[in-house]
C-alpha positions in Angstrom: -7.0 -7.7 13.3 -8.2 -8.3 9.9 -6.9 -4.5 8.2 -3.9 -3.6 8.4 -3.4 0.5 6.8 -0.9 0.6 3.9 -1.7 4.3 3.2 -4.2 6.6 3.0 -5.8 5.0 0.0 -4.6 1.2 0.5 -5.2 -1.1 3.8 -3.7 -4.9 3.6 -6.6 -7.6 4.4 -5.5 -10.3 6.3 -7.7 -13.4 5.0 -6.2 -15.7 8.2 -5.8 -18.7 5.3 -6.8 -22.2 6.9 -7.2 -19.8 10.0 -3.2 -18.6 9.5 -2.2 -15.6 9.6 0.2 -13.5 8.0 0.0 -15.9 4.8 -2.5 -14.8 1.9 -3.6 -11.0 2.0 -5.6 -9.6 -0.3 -5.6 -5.7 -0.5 -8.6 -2.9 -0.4 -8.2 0.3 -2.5 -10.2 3.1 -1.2 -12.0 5.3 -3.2 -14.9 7.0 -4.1 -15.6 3.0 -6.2 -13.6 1.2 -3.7 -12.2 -1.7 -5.4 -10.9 -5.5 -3.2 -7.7 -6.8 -5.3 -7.8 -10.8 -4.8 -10.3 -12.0 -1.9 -8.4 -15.4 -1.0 -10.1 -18.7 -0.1 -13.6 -19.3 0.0 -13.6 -20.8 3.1 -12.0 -17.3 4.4 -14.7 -14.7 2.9 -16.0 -13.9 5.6 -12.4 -12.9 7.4 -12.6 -10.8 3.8 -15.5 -9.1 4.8 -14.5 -8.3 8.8 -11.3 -7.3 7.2 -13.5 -4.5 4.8 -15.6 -3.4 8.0 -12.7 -3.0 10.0 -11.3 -0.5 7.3 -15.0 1.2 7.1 -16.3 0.2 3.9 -19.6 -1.6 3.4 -19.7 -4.7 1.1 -22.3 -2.7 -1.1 -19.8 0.0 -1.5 -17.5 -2.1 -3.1 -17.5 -1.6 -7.2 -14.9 -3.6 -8.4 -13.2 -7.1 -7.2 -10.1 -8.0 -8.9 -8.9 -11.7 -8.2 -5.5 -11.3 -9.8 -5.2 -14.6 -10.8 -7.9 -17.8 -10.7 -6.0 -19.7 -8.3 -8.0 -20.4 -5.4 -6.0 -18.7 -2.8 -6.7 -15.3 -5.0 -9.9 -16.1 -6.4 -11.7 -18.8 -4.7 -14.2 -16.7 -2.3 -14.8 -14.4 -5.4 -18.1 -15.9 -6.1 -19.2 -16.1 -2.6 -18.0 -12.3 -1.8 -20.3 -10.9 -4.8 -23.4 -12.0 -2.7 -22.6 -9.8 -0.5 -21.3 -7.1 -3.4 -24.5 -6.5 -5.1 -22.6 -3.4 -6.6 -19.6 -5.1 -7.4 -18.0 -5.6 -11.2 -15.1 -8.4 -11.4 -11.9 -7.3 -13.6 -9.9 -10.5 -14.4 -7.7 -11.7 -16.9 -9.9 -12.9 -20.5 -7.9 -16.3 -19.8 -9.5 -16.7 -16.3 -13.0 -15.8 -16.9 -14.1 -19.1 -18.2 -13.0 -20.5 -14.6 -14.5 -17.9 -12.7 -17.8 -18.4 -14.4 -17.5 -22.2 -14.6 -14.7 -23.3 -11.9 -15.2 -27.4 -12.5 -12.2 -27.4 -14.1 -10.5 -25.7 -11.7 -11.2 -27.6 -9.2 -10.8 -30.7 -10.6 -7.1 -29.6 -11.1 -6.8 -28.1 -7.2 -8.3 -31.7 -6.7 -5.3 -33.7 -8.0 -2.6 -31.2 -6.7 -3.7 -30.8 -3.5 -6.2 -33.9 -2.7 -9.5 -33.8 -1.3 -8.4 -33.4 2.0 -7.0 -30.1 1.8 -9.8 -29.3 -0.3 -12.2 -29.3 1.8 -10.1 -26.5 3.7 -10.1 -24.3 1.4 -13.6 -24.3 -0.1 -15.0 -24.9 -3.5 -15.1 -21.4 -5.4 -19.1 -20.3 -6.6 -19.5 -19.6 -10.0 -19.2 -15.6 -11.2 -22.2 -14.5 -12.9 -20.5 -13.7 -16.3 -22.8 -10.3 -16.7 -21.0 -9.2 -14.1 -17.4 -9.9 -15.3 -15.2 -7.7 -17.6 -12.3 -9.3 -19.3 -8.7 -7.7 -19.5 -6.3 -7.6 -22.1 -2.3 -6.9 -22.0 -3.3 -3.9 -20.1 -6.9 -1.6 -18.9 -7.3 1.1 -16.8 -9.9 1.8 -13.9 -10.8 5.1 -12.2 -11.6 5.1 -8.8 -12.6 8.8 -8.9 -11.3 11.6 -6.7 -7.4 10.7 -8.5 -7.2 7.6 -7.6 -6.8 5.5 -10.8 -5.1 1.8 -11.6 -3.3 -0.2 -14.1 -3.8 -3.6 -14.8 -1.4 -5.3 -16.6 -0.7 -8.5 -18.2 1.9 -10.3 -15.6 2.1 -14.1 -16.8 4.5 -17.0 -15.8 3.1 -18.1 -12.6 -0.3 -18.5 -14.2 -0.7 -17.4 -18.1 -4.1 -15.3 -16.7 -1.9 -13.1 -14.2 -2.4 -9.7 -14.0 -0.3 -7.1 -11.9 -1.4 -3.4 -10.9 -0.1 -0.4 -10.4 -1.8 2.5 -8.2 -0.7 5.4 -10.9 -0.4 8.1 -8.0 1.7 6.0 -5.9 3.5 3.7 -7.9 2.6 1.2 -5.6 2.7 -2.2 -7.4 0.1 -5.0 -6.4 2.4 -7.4 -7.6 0.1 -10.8 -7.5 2.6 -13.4 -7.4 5.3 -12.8 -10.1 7.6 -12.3 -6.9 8.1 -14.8 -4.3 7.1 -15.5 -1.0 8.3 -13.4 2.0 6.4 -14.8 5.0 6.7 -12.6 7.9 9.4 -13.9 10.2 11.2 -15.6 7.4 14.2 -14.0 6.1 14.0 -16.7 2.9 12.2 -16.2 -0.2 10.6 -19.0 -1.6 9.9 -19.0 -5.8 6.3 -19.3 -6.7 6.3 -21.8 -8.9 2.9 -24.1 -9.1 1.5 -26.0 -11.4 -0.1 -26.7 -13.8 0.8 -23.5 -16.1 4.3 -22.1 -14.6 6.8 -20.7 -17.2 10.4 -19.8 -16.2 11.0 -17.4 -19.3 7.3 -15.6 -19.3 8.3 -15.1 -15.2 11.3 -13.4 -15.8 10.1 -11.7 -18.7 7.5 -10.6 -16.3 10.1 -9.9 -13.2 11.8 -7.5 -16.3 8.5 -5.4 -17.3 7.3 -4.8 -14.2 11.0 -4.1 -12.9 10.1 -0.9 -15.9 7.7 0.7 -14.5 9.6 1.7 -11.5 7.7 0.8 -8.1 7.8 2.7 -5.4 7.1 -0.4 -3.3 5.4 -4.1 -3.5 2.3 -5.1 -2.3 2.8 -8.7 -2.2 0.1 -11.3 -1.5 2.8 -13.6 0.6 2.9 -11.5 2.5 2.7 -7.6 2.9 4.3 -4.4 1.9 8.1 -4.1 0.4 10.1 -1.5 -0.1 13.2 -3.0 -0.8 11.5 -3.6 -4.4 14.9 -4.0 -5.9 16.0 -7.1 -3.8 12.6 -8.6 -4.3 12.7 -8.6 -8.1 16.2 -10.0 -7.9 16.1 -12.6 -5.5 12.9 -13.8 -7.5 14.3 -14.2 -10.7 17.9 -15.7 -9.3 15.6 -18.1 -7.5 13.3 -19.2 -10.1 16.2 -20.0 -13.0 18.5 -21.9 -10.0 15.3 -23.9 -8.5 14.7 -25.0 -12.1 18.1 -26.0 -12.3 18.5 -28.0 -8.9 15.2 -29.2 -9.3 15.7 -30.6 -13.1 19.0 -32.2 -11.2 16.6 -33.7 -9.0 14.2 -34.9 -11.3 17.1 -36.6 -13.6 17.5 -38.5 -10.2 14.0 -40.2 -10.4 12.8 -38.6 -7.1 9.8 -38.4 -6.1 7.9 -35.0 -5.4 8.2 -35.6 -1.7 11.9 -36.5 -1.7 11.9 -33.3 -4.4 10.5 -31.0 -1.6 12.6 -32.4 0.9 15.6 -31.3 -0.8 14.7 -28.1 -1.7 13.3 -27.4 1.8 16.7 -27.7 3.6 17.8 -24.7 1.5 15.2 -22.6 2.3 15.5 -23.4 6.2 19.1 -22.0 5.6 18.5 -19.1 4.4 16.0 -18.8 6.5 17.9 -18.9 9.6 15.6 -21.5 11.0 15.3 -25.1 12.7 12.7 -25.7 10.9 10.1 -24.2 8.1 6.0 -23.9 9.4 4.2 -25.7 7.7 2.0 -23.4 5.2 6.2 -22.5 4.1 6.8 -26.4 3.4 3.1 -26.4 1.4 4.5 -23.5 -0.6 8.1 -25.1 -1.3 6.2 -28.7 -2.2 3.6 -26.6 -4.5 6.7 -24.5 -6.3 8.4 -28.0 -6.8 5.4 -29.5 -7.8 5.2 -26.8 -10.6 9.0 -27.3 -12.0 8.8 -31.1 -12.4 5.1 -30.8 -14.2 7.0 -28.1 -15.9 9.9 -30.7 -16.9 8.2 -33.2 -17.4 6.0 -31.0 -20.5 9.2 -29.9 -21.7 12.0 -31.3 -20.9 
């Protein structure tokens, strides 16, 4: 099963990341101009496009994708998807568009944090026509038609080119990933920290505006619905500020990013209840670490 039904309006798109599921969704907003909020890997598009079919809308129906944020686990099948989108207008942050029409840089950068190997698994992102991209501000609005209507704002500290949305009738938040990750199964939240742009105070800052406009629940891309949108907030901004903190302790040390992770992982595990993390929940703890010390080591 690729579509999972949120609501009437919204259904959860399993993109089965690396071919796992329950790790990176992206989420479909029916309408009379449907619009696809993130899309995942490329190497996954096509679990994107069962995922649309399953929930009965045709890839020319779509009007608008909305990769959240450039990184390629939102935005890296973008490109590819719009072949199949003839219709289809992109909405993304004016810091991202220059990587979605020209993603050499971005990959370059995926390159040295995650090496080639890993890569290869998740695909190279196609370049975005930039006719076909409009850039957002600290906020813009879209109408679906027949009432359904969304808010895109600004949402940076995990990536300065973030943007969040809100479904106005529902106050349903499409958080991108100012919150942490909830796999399911895990009761632990892991801090979504990576590199090479993460900043503590624009996160919480973030954690704070969107805390404002009152969600009714989180759409979270790791992974799902939430309704306990209170806990989620909180837990994500304790975490953030107290991983910073063990992790700068850490760094001091002279560890290494492996050793970093290492340590950092046996927390998780407890809280998680668990013998031992899966892997794509390790990947996510060494990426978040991997963020702090590039952080420190810029500003510390």
């Amino acid at each position: 099963m690729y579509a999972m039904k949120v609501s009437d309006r919204v259904y959860l798109l399993d993109t089965y990341a690396i071919g796992v599921p329950g790790t990176v969704g992206a989420y479909l907003v029916k309408g009379p101009k449907p619009a696809l909020v993130d899309c995942g890997y490329a190497s996954s598009y096509e679990n994107v496009l069962a995922g649309l079919a399953e929930a009965g809308v045709k890839p020319s129906e779509v009007r608008y994708v909305i990769p959240t944020h450039v990184h390629l686990d939102h935005g890296g099948a973008a490109g590819r998807l719009l072949r199949e989108m003839p219709n289809a207008e992109v909405f993304a942050h004016e810091r991202g568009v220059p990587h979605l029409v020209d993603p050499t840089r971005l990959v370059e950068s995926s390159t040295r944090v995650f090496g080639k190997a890993i890569m290869d698994l998740y695909g190279a992102p196609e370049p975005v026509p930039a006719d076909r991209i409009t850039a957002v501000g600290k906020e813009a609005h879209l109408d679906l038609g027949d009432g359904v209507t969304i808010t895109m704002m600004h949402s940076p500290g995990h990536a300065p080119h973030q943007i969040s949305l809100m479904l106005d009738g529902t106050k349903a938040l499409l958080t991108a990933d100012a919150v942490g990750i909830v796999y399911p199964g895990m009761k632990a939240l892991i801090p979504t920290t990576p590199p090479p742009s993460f900043n503590p105070s624009e996160l919480v800052a973030t954690i704070g505006t969107l805390r404002q406009t009152t969600p009714s629940e989180l759409l979270v891309p790791h992974f799902g619905t939430r309704k306990d949108v209170q806990w989620v907030f909180d837990k994500t901004a304790e975490l953030v500020l107290k991983w910073v903190d063990e992790v700068k302790v850490l760094w001091k040390q002279k560890m290494t990013l492996d050793q970093a992770a290492e340590e950092m992982e046996k927390g998780v595990t407890r809280d998680a209840g668990m013998g031992d993390l899966p892997i794509y929940a390790k990947v996510s703890v060494r990426t978040s670490v991997m963020g702090i010390m590039h952080y420190l080591d810029k500003n510390a």
